[in-house]
LOVO-659985 format. One record per residue (C-alpha): residue number from 1; x, y, z. Coordinates in nm, 3 decimals. Example, Ala and Ser with C-alpha at 12.3 -4.5 7.8 and 13.67 -1.06 7.14 Angstrom:
2
+-----+---------+---------+---------+
! num !      px !      py !      pz !
+-----+---------+---------+---------+
!   1 !   1.230 !  -0.450 !   0.780 !
!   2 !   1.367 !  -0.106 !   0.714 !
+-----+---------+---------+---------+
END
This chain:
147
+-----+---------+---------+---------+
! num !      px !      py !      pz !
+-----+---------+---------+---------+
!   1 !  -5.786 !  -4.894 ! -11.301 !
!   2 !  -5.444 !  -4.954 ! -11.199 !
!   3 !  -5.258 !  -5.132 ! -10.939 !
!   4 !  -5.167 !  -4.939 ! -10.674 !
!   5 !  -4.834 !  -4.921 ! -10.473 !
!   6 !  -4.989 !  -5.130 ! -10.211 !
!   7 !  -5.146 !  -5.398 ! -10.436 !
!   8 !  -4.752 !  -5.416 ! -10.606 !
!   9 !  -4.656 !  -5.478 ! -10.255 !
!  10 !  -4.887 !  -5.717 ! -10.206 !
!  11 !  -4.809 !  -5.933 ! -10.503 !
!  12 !  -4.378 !  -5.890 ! -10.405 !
!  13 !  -4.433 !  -5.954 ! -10.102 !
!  14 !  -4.590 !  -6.310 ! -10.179 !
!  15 !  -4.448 !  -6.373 ! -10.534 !
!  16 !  -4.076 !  -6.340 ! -10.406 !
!  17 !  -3.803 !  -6.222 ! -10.617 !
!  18 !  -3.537 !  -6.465 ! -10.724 !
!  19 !  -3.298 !  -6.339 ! -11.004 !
!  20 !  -3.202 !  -6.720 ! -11.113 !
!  21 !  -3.497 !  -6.940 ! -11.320 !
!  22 !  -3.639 !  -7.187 ! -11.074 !
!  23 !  -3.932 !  -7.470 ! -11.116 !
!  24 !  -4.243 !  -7.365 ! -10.897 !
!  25 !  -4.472 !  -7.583 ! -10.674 !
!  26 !  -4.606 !  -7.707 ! -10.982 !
!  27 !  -4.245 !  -7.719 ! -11.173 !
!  28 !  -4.331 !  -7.440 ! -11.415 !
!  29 !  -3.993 !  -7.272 ! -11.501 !
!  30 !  -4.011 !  -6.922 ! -11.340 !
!  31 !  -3.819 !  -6.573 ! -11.251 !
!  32 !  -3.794 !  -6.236 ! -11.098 !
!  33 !  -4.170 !  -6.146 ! -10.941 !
!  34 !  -4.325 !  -6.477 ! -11.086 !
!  35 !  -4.299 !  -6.466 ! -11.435 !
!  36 !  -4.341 !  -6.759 ! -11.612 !
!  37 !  -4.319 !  -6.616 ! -11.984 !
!  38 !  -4.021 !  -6.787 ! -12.268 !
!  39 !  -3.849 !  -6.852 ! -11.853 !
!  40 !  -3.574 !  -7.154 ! -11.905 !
!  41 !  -3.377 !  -7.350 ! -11.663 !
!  42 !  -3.077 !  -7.153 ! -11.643 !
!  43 !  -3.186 !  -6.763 ! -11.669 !
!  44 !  -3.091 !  -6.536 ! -11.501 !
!  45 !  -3.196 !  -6.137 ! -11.455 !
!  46 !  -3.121 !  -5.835 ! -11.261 !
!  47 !  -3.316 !  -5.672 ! -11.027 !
!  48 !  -3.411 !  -5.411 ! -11.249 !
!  49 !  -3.494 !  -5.664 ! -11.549 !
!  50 !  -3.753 !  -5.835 ! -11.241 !
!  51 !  -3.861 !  -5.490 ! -11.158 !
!  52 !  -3.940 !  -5.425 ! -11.552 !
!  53 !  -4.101 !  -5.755 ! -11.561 !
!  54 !  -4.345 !  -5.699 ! -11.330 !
!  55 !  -4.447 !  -5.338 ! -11.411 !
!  56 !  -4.489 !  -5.443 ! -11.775 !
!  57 !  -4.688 !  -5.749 ! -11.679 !
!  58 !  -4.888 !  -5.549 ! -11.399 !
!  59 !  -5.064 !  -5.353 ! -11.723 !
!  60 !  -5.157 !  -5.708 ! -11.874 !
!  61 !  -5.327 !  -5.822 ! -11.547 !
!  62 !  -5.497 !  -5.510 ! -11.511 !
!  63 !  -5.621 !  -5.550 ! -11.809 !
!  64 !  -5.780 !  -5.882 ! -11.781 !
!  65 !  -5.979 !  -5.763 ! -11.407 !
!  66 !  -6.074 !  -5.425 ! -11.592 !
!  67 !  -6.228 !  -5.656 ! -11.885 !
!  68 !  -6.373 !  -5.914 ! -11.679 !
!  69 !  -6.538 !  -5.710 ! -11.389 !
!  70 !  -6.824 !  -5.577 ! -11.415 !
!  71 !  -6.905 !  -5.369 ! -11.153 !
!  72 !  -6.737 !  -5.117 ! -10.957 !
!  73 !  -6.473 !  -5.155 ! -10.742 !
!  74 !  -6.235 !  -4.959 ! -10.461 !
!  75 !  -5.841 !  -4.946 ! -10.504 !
!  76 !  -5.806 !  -5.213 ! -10.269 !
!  77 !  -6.080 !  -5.465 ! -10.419 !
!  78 !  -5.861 !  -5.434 ! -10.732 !
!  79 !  -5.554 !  -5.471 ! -10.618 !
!  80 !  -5.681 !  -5.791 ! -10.431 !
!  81 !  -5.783 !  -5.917 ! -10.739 !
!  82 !  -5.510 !  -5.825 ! -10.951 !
!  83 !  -5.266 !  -6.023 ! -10.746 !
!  84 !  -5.514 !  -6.295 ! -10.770 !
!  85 !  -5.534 !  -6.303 ! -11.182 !
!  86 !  -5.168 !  -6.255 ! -11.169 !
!  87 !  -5.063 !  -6.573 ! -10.942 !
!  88 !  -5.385 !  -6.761 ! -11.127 !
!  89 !  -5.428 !  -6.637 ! -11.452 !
!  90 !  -5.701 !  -6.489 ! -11.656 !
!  91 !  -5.800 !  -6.838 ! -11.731 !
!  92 !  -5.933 !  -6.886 ! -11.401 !
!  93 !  -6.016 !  -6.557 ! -11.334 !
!  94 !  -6.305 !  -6.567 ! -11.635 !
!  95 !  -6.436 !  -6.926 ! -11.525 !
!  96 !  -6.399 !  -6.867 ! -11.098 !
!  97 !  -6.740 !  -6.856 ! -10.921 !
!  98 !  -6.572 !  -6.555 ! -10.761 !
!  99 !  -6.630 !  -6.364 ! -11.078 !
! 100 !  -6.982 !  -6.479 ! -11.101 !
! 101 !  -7.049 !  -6.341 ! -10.723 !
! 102 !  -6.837 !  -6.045 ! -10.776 !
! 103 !  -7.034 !  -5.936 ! -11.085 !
! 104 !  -7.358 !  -6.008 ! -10.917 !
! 105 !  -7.239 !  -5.715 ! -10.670 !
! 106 !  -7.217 !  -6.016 ! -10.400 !
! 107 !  -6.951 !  -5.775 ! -10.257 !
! 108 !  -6.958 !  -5.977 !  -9.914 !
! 109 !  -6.901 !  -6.279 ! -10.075 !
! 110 !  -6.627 !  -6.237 ! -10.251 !
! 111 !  -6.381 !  -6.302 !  -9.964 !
! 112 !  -6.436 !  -6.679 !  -9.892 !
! 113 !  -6.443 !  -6.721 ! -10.320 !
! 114 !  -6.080 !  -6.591 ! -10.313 !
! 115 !  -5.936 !  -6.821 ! -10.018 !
! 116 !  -6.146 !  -7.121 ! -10.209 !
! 117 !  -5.766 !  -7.122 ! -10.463 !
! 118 !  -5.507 !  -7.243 ! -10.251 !
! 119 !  -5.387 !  -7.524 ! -10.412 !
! 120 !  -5.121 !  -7.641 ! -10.679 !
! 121 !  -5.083 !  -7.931 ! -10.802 !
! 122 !  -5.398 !  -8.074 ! -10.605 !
! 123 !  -5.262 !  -8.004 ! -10.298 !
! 124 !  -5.296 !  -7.707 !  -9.989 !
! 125 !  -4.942 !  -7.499 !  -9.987 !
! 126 !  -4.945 !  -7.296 !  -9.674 !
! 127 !  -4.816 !  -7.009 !  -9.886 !
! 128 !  -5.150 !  -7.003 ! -10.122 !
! 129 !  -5.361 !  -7.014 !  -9.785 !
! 130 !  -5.180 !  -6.687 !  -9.660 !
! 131 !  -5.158 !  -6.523 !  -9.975 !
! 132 !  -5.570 !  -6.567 ! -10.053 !
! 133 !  -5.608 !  -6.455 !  -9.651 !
! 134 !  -5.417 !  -6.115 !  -9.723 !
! 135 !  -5.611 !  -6.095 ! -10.098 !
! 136 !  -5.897 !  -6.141 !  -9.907 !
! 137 !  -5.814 !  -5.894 !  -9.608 !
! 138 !  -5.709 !  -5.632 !  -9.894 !
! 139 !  -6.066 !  -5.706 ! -10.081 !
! 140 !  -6.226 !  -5.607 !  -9.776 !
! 141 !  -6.005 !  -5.313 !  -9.710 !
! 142 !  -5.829 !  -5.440 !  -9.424 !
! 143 !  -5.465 !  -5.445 !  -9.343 !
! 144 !  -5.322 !  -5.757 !  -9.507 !
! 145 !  -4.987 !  -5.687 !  -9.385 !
! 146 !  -5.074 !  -5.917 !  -9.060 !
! 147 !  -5.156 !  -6.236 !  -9.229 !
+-----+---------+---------+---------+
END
């Protein structure tokens, strides 16, 4: 599968673009939609570069939920979890208890697993909590854009 317009929505919407490097809530160097990769103190991009950046880095996360799920899924159930393996990482994605429920077609269940990652850095950002309510409102196929 691939992300659809929606789910790249989604994932600008709560990823931000910002065309100068910047340290993260966890101070990880980053840029453009959230990328993190060979990102320095000091970079700096166009909009187009960010734009690039994310559509190339879109068919890596895709990847990773197309390997690691099991079972079927809608448009909006990936997408959900695409912007959750791309703000998380595959990583956690292939060790999450949401996984394990997912792939046991524990559909229903899925929702509270993806609001369960709302930290960095050990601590509750407000920002995490609405981003995993809107994953979790596109999961079930509800309108996220409320949250």
């Amino acid at each position: 599968m691939k992300t659809s317009e929606e789910g790249k929505t989604l994932i600008k919407t709560f990823e931000g673009c910002k065309l100068r490097a910047y340290l993260d809530a966890v101070d990880v160097p980053t840029i453009a939609y959230g990328r993190t990769k060979d990102v320095k103190i000091g970079d700096i991009c166009t909009q187009q570069q960010a734009e690039d950046w994310l559509e190339e880095e879109l068919v890596e996360y895709e990847g990773y939920v197309n390997e690691a799920v099991k079972v079927e899924l809608t448009q909006p159930q990936f997408d959900s979890l695409v912007s959750w393996t791309y703000n998380l990482g595959p990583s956690n994605l292939n060790k999450s208890t949401m996984l394990k429920v997912l792939n046991n077609s524990d559909y229903d269940k899925v929702p509270e697993q993806i609001m369960r990652w709302n930290k960095a850095g050990g601590r509750v950002l407000p920002g995490l909590v609405r981003r995993r309510e809107a994953e979790a409102e596109m999961f079930k196929g509800n309108d996220w854009s409320i949250i």
